[in-house]
Rosetta silent file (secondary structure, phi, psi, omega in degrees, C-alpha in Angstrom):
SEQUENCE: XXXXXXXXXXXXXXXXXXXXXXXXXXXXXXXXXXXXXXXXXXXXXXXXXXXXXXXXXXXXXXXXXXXXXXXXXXXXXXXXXXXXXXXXXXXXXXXXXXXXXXXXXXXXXXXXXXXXXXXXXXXXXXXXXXXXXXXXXXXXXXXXXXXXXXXXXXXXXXXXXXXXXXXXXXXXXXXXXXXXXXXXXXXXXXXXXXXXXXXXXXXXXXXXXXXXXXXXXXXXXXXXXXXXXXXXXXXXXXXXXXXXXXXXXXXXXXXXXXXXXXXXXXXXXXXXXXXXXXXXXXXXXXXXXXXXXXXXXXXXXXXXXXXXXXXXXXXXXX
SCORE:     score description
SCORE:     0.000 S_00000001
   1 L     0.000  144.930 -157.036  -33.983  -11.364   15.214 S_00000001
   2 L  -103.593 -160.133 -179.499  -33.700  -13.907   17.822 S_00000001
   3 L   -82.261  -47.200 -176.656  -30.622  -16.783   17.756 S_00000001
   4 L   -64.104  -33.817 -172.083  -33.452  -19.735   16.287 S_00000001
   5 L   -42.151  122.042 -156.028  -34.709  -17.406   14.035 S_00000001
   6 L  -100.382  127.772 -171.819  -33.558  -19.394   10.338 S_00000001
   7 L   -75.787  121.960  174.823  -31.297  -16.284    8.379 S_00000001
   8 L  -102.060  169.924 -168.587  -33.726  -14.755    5.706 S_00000001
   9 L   -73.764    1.472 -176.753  -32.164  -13.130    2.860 S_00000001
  10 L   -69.168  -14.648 -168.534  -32.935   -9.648    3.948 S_00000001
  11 L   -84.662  -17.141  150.198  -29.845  -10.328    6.739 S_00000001
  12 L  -158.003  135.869 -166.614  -27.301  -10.025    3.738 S_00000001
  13 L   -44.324  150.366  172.218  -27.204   -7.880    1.521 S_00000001
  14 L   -63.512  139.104  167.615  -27.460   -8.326   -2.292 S_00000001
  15 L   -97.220 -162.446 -165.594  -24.297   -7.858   -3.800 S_00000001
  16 L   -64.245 -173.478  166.079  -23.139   -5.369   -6.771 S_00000001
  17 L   -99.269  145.279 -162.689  -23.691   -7.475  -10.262 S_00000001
  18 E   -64.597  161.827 -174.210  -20.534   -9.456  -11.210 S_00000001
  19 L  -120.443 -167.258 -175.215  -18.574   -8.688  -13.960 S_00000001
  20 L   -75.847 -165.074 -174.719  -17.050  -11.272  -16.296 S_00000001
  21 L  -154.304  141.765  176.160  -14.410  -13.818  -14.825 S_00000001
  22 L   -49.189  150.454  177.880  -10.958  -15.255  -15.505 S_00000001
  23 L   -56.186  151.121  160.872  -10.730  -18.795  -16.879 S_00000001
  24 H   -65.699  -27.890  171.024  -10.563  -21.879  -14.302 S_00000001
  25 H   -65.283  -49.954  150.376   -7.255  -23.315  -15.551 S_00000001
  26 H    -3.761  -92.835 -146.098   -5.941  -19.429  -15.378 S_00000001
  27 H   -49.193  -65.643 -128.012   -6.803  -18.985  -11.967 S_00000001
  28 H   -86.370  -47.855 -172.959   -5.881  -22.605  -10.659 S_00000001
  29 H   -59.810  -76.075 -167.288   -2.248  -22.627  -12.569 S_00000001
  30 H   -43.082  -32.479 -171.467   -1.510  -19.016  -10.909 S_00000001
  31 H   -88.053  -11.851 -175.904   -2.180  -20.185   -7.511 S_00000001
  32 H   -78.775  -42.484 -169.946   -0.016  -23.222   -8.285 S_00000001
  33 H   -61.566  -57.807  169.866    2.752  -20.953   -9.288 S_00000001
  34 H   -60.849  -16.020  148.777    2.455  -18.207   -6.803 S_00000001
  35 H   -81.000  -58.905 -156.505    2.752  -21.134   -4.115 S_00000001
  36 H   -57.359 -111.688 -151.714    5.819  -22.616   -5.655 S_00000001
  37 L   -23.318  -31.405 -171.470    7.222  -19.174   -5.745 S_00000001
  38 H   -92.963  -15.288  157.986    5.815  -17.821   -1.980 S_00000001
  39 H   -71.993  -29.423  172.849    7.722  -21.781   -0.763 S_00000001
  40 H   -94.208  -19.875 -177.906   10.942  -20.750   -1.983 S_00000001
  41 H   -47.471  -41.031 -170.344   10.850  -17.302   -1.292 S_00000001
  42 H   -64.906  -19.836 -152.547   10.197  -18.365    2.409 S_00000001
  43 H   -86.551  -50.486 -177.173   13.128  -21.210    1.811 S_00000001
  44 H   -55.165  -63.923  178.761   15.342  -17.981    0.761 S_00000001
  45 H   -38.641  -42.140 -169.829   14.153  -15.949    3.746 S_00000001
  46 H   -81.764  -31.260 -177.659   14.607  -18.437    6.305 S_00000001
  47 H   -83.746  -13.865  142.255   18.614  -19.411    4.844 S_00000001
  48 H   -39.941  -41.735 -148.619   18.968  -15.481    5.037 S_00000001
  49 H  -100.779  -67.439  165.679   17.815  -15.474    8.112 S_00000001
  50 H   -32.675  -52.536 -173.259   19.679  -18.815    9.163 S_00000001
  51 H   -83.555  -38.460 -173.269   23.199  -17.579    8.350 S_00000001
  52 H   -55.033  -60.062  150.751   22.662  -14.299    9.881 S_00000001
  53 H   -31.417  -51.130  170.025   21.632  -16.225   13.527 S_00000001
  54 L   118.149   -6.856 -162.601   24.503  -18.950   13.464 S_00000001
  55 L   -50.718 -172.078 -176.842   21.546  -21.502   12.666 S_00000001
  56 L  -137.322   95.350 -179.189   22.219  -25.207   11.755 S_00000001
  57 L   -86.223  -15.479  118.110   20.295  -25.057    8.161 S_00000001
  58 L   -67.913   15.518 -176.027   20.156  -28.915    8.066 S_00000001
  59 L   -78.281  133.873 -170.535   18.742  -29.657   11.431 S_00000001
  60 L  -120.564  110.310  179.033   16.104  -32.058   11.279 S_00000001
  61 L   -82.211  132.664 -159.762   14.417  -32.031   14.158 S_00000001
  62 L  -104.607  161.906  175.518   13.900  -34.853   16.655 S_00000001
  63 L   -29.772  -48.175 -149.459   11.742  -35.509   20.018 S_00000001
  64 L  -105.358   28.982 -178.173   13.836  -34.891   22.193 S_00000001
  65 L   -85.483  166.118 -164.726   15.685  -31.322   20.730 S_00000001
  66 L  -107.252 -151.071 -150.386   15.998  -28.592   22.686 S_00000001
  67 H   -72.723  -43.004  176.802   14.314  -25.156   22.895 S_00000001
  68 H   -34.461  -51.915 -171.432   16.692  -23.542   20.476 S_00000001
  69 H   -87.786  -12.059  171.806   16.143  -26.145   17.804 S_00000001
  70 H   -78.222 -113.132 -177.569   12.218  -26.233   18.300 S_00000001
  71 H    19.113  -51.961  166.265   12.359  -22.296   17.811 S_00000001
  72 H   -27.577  -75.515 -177.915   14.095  -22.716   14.491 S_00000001
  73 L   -44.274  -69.880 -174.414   11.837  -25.383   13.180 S_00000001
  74 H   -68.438   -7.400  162.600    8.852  -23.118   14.054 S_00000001
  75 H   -70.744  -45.800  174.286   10.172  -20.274   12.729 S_00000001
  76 H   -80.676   -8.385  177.431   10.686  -22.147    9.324 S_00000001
  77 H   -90.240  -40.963  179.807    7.328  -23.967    9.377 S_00000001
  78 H   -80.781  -21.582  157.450    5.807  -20.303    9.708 S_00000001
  79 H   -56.867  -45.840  160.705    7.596  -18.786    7.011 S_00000001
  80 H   -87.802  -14.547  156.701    6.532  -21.024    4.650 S_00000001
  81 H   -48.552  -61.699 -156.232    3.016  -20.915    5.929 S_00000001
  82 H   -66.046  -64.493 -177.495    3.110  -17.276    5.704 S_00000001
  83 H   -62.328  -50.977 -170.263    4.625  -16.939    2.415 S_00000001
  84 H   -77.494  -51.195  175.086    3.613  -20.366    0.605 S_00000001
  85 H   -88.770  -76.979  179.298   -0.119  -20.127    1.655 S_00000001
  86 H   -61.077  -31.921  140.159   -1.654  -16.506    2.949 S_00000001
  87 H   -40.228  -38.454 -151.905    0.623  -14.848    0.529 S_00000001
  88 H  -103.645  -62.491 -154.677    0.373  -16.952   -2.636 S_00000001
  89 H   -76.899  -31.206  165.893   -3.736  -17.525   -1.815 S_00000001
  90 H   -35.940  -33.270 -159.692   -4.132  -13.433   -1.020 S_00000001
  91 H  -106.415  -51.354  161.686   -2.566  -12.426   -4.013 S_00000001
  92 H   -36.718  -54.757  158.834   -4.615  -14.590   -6.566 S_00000001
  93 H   -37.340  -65.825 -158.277   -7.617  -13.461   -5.136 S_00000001
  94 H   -76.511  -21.614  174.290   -6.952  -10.116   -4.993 S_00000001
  95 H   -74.957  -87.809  176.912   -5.248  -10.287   -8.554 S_00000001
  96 H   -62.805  -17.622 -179.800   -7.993  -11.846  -10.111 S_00000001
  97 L  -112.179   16.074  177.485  -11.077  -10.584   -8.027 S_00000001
  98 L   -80.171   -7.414  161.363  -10.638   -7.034   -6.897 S_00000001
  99 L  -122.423   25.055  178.077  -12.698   -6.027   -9.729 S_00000001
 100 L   -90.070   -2.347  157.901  -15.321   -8.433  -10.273 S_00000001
 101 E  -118.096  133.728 -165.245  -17.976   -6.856   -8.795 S_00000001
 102 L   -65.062   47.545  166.857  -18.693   -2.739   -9.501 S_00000001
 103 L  -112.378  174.936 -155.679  -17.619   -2.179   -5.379 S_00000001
 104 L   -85.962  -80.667  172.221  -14.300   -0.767   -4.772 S_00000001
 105 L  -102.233   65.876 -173.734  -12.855   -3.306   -3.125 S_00000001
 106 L   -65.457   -8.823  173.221  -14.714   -6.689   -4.420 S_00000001
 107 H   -54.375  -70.455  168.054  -12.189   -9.510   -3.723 S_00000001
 108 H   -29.836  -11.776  176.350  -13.753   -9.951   -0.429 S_00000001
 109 H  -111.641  -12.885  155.287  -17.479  -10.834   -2.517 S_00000001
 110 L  -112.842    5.292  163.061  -15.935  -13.394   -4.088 S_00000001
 111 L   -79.785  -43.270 -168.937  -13.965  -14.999   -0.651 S_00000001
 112 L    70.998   83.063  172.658  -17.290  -14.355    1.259 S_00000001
 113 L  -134.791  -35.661 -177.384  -15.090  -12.813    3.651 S_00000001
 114 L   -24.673  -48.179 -170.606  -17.331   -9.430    3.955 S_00000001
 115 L  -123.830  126.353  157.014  -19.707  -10.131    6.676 S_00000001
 116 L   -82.350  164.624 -163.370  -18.765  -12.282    9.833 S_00000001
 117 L  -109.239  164.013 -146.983  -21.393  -14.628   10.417 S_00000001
 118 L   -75.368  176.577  177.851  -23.861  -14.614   13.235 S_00000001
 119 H   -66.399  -64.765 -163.007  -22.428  -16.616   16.506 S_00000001
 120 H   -39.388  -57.070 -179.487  -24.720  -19.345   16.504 S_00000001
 121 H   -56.827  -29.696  171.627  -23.575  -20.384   13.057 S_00000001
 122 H   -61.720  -79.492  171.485  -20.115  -20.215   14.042 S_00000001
 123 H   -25.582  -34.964  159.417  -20.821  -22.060   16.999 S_00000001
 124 H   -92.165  -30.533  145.593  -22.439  -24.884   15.162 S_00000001
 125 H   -18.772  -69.920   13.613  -19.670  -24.821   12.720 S_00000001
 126 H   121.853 -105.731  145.240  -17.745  -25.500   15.685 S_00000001
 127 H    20.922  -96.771 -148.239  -20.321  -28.276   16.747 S_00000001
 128 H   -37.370  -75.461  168.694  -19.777  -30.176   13.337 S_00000001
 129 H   -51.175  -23.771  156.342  -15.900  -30.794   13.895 S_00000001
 130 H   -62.751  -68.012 -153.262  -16.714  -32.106   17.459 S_00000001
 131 H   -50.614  -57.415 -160.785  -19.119  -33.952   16.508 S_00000001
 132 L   -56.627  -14.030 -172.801  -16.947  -35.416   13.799 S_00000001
 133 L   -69.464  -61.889 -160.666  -13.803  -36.621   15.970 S_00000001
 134 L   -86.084    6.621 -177.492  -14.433  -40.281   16.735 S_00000001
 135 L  -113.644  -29.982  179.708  -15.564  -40.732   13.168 S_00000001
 136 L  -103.097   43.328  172.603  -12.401  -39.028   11.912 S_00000001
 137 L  -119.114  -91.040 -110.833   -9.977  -41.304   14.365 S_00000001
 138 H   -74.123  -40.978 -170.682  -11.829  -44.097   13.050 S_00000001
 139 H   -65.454  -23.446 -164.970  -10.790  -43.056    9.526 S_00000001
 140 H   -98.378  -18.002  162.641   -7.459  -43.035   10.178 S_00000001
 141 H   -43.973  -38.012 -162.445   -7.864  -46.501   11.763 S_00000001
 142 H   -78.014  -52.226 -172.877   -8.640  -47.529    8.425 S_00000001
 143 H   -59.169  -36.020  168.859   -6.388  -45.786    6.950 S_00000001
 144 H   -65.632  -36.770  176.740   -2.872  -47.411    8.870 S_00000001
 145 H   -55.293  -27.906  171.048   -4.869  -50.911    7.399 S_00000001
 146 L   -80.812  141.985 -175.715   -3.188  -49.595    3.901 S_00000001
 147 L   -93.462  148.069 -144.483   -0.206  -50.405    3.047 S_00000001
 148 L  -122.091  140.568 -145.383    2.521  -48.074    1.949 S_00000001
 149 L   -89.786  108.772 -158.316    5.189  -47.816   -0.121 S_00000001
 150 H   -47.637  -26.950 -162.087    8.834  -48.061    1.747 S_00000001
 151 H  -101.620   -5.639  175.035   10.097  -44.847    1.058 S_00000001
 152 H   -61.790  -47.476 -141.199    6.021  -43.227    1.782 S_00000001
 153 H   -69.887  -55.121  178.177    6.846  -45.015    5.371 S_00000001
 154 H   -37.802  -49.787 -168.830   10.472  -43.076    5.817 S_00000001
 155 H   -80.117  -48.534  174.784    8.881  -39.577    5.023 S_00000001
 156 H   -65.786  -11.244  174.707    5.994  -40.431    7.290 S_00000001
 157 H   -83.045  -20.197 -147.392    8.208  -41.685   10.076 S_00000001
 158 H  -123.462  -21.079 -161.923   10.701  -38.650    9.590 S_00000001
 159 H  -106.211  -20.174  176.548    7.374  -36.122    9.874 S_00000001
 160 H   -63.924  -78.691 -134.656    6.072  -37.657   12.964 S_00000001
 161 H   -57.293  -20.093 -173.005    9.116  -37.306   15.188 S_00000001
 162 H   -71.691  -58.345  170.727    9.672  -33.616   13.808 S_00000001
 163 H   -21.602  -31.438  174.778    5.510  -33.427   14.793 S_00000001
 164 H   -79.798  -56.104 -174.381    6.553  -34.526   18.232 S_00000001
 165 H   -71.152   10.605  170.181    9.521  -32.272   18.982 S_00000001
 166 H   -94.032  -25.131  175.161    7.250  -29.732   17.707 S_00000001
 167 L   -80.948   87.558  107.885    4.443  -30.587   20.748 S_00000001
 168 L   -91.849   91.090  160.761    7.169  -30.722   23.274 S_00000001
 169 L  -135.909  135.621 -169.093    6.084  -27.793   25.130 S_00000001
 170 L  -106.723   35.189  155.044    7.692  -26.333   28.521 S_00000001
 171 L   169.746  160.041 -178.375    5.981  -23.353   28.914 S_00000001
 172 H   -22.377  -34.695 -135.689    3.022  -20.875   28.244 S_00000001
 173 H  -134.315   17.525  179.191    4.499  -18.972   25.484 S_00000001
 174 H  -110.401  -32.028 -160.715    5.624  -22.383   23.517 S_00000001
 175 H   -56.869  -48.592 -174.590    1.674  -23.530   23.551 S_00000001
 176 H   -40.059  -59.202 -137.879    0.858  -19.699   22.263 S_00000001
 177 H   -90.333  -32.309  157.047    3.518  -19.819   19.545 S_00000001
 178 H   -49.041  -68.989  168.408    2.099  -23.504   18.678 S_00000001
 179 H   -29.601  -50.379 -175.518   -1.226  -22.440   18.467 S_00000001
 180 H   -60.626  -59.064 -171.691   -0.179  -19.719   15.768 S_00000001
 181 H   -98.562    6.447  171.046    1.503  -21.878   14.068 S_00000001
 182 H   -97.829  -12.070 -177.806   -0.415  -25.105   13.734 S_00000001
 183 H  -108.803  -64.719 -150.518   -4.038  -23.722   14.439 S_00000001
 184 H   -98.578  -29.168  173.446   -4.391  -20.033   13.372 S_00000001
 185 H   -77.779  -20.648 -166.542   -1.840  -19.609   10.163 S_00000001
 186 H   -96.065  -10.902  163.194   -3.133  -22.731    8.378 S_00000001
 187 H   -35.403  -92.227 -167.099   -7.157  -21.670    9.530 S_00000001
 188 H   -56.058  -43.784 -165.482   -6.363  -18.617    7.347 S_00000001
 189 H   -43.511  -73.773 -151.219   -3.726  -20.252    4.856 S_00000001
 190 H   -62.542  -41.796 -175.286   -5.157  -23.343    4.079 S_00000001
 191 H   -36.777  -65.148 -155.251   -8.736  -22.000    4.388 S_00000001
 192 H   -73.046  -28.170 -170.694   -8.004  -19.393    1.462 S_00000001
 193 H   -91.741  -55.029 -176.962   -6.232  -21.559   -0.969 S_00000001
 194 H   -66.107  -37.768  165.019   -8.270  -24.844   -0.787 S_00000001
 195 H   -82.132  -53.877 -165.279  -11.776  -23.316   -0.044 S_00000001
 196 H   -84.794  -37.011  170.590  -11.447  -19.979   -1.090 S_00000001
 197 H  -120.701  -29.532 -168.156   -9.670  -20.538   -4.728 S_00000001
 198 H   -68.167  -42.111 -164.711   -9.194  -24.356   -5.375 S_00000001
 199 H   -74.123   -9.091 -137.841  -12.993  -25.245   -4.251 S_00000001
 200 H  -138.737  -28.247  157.476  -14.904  -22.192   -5.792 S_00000001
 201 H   -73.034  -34.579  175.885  -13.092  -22.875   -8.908 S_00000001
 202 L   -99.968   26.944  160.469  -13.709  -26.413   -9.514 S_00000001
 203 L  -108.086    3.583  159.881  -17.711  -25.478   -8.511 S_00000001
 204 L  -106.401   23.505  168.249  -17.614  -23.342  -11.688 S_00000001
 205 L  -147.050   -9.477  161.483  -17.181  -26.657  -13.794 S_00000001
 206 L  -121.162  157.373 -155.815  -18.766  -29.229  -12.187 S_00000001
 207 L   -77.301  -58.148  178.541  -22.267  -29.097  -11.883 S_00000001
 208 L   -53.519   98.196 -169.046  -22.480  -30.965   -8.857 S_00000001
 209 H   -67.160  -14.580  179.825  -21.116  -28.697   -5.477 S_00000001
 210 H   -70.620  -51.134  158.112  -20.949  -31.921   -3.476 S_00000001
 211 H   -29.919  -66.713  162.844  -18.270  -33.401   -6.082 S_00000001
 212 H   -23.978  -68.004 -171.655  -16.799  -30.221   -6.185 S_00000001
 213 H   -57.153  -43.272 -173.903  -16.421  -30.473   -2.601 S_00000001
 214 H   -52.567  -49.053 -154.037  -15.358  -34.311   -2.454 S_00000001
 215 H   -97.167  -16.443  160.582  -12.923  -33.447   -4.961 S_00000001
 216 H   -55.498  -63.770 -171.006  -10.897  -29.680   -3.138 S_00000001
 217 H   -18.336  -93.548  179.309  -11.241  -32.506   -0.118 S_00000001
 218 H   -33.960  -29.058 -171.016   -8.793  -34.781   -1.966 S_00000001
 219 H   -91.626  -17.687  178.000   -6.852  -32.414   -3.151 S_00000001
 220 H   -63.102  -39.657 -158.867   -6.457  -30.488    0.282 S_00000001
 221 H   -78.449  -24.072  173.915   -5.580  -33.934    1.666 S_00000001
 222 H   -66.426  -57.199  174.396   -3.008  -34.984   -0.878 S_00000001
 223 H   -44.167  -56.839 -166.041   -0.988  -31.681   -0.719 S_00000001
 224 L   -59.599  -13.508  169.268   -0.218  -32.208    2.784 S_00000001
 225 L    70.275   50.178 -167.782    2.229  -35.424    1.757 S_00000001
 226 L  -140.102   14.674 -166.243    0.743  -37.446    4.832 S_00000001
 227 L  -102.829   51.112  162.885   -0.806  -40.486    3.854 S_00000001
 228 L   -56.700  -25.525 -154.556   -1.056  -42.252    7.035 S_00000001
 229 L  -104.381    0.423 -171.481   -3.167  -39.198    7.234 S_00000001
 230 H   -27.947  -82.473 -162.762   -5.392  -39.185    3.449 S_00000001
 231 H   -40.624  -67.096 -179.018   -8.678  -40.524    4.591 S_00000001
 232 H   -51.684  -46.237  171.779   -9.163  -38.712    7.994 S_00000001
 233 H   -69.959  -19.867  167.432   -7.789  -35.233    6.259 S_00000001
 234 H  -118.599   50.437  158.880   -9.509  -35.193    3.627 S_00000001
 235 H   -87.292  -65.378 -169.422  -13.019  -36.174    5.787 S_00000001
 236 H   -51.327  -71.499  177.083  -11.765  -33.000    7.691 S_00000001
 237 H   -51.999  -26.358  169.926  -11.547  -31.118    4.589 S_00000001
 238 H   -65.392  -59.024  177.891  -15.016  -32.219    3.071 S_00000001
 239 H   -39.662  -60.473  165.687  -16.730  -30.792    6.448 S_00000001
 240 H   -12.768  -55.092 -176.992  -14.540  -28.135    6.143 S_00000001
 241 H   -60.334  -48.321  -75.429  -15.868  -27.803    2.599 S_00000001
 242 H  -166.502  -70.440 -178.299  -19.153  -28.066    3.109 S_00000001
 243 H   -66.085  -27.427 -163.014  -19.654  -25.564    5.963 S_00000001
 244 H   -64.539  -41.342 -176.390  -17.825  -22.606    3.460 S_00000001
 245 H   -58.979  -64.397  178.838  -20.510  -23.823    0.309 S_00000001
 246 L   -51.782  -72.445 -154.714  -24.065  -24.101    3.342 S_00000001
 247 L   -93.158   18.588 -177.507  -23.279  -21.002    4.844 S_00000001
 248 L    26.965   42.134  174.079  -21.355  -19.014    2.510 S_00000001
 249 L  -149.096  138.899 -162.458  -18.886  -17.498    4.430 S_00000001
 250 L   -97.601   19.380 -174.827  -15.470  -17.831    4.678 S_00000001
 251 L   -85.897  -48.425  168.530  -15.174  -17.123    8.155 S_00000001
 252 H   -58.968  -55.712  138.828  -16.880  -20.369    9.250 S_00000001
 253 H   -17.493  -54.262  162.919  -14.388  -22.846    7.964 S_00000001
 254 H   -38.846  -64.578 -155.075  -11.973  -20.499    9.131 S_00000001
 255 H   -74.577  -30.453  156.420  -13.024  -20.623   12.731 S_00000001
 256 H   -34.033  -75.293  176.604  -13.637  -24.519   12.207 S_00000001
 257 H   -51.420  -66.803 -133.555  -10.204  -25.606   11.145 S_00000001
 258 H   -69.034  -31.612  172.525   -8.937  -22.971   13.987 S_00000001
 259 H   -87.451  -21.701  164.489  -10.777  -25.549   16.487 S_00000001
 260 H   -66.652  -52.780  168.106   -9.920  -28.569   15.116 S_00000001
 261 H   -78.179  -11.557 -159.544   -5.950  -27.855   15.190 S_00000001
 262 H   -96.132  -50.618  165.264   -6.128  -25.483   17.848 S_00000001
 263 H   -37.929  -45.113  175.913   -7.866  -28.619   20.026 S_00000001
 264 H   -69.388  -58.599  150.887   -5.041  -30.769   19.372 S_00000001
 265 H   -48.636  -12.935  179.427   -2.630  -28.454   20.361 S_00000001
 266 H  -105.682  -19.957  169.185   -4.301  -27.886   23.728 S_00000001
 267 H   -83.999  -12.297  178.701   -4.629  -31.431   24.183 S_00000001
 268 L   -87.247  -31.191 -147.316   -1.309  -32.277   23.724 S_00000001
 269 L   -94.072  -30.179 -156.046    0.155  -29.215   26.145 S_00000001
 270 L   -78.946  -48.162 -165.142   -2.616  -30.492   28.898 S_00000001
 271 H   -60.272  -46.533  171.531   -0.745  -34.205   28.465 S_00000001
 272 H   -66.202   17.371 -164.164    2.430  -32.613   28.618 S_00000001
 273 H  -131.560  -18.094 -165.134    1.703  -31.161   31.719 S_00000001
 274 L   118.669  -52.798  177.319   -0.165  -33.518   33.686 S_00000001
 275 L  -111.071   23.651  156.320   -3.709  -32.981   33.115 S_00000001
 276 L  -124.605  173.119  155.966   -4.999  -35.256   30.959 S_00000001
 277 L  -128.782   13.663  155.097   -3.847  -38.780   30.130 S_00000001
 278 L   -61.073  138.846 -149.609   -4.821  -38.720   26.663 S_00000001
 279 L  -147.613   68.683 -171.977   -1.684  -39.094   24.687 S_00000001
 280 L   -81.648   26.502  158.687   -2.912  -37.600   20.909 S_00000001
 281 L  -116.477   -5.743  174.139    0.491  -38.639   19.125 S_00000001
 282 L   -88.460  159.414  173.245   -0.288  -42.392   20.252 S_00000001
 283 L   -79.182  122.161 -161.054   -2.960  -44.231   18.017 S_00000001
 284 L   -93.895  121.377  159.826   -6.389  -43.908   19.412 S_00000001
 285 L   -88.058  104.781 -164.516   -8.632  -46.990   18.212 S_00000001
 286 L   -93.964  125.704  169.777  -12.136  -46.128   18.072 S_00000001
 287 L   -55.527  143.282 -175.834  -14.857  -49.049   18.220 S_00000001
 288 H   -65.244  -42.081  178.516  -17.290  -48.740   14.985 S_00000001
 289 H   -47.079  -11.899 -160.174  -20.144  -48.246   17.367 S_00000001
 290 H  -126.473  -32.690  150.804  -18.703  -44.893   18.469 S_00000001
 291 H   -88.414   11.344  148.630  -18.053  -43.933   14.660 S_00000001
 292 H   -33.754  -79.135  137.933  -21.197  -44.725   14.048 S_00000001
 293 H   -75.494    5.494  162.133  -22.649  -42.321   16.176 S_00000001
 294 H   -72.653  -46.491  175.892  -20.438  -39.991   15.458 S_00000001
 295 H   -47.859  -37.913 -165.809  -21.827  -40.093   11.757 S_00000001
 296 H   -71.836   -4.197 -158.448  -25.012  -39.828   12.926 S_00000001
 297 H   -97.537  -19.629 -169.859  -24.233  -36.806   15.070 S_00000001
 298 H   -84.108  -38.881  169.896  -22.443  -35.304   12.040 S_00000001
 299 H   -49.402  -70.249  161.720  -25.598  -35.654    9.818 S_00000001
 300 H   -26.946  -46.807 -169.175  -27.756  -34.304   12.593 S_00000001
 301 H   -94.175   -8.598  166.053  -25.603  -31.093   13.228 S_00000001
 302 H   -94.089    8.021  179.228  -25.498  -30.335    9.159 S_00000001
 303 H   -83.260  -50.453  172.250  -29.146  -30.960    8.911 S_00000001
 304 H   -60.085  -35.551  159.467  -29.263  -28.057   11.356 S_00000001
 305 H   -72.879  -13.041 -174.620  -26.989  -25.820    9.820 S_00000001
 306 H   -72.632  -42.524 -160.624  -29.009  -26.109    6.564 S_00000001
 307 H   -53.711  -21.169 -143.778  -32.330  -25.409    8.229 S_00000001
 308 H  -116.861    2.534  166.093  -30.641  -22.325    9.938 S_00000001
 309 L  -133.203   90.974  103.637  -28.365  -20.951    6.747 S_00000001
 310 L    12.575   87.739 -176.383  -31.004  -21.477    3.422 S_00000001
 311 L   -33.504  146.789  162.673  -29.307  -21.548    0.483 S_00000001
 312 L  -126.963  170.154  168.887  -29.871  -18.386   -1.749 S_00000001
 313 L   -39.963   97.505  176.509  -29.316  -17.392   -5.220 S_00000001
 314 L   -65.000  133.541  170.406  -25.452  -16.812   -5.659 S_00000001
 315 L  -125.592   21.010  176.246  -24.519  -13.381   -6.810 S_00000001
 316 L   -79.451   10.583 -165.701  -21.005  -13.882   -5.807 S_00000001
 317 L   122.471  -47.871 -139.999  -18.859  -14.303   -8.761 S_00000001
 318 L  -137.851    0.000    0.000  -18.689  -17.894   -8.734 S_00000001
């Protein structure tokens, strides 16, 4: 098959037939819990952790803090990553779906995690979220036009500057340890809990999958506690959304997210360095004319992903 060739269903396999499936409130409650529980565990780990090390277990970190206290921070942002998200969303799968199809190990048939997906699809994956940048700066233009609630202002003012001293990077091995944790644990994290159980749950009650999506969106973007940041994150999360539903796999979303935050982080390390003069913690204003065509570019590149991943008959579970 060549790379234009449009994926026929012979290129994946039928799966086994599904067996019956846990309720949606069930499912959705468990993953709520088994987060609560995988945020404090991590809260326990890290003041374990803290005391042992000599740490400063209030430090709230600022711009300008030094390597020690950036180290901390990211140590305690990845804990609860680790714990609160790939833990919490891993084990609900794998709880409720390791036996929902007659294979052995079937959790993976209802994640659509089984099969990586051909490049090209990645690659326009990929595509999408480029395309999509000047349309989702514009959103957030919009979004600073609402007005906010005094003490919403504090907590968003208190999350930038720790967001800054967390981009403050002086060397090779700060960018790396950024990347991990702002690009590649919430790829997999976020991916599996918002896409993989919140969206796939509420498309087994509403008829409509675009709703469905529009409505994981919101809720991906509200859980983050940001909302300088609603509108543009949960744009980011519909694409997001979107690509996991067209192409059925949860690998594309994955690899998605991992370039959207993974971009940011490289754009910031290039500024801090010298070789750009883009500044991505200052407010970018984008002319409507430019999110304009970015919509149009965003249309364009999912019109192409449909033609080239063809919806098929789900036999996944869900």
């Amino acid at each position: 098959m060549t790379e234009n060739e449009p994926i026929v269903e012979q290129d994946y396999p039928r799966l086994t037939p599904r067996l019956p499936q846990p309720s949606v409130p069930m499912v959705l409650f468990t993953q709520l819990g088994l987060f609560l529980l995988g945020g404090g565990l991590s809260v326990i780990v890290y003041y374990v952790l803290g005391t042992l090390l000599g740490w400063n277990l209030n430090l709230l970190l600022q711009a300008d803090s030094p390597l020690d206290e950036r180290i901390q921070v990211r140590i305690q942002l990845a804990l609860g990553h680790f714990f609160g998200f790939l833990v919490s969303g891993g084990l609900t799968v794998w709880f409720f779906y390791r036996g929902i199809t007659q294979q052995q190990t079937s959790w993976p048939d209802y994640l659509k995690s089984r099969y990586w997906p051909k490049p090209s699809i990645l690659l326009m994956g990929v595509l999408l979220m480029l395309s999509a940048i000047p349309l989702v700066l514009f959103s957030m233009n919009i979004n600073q036009l609402i007005p906010l609630p005094a003490s919403f202002q504090t907590a968003e003012s208190q999350s930038a500057e720790i967001l800054k001293g967390l981009l403050q990077m002086e060397s090779g091995w700060e960018f790396l340890s950024n990347l991990m944790l702002i690009a590649v644990l919430p790829a997999l994290g976020e991916e599996l809990i918002f896409r993989g159980v919140v969206q796939q749950q509420i498309m087994r009650i509403v008829a409509s999958p675009i709703v469905a999506i529009i409505v994981s969106a919101m809720i991906f973007s509200a859980a983050h506690f940001q909302f300088e940041g609603f509108l543009p994150r949960m744009l980011l999360g519909f694409l997001l959304g979107w690509l996991y539903w067209q192409t059925g796999n949860f690998w594309v979303p994955v690899v998605g997210h991992f370039f959207n935050n993974g971009l940011q982080v490289l754009g910031q390390y290039l500024y801090r360095n010298d070789v750009t003069a883009i500044d991505l913690e200052k407010d970018i204003q984008v002319p409507w004319i430019f999110a304009a065509i970015s919509l149009f570019m965003v249309w364009a590149v999912m019109r192409l992903i449909q033609q080239m991943t063809p919806k098929l008959p789900d036999n996944s579970g869900v």
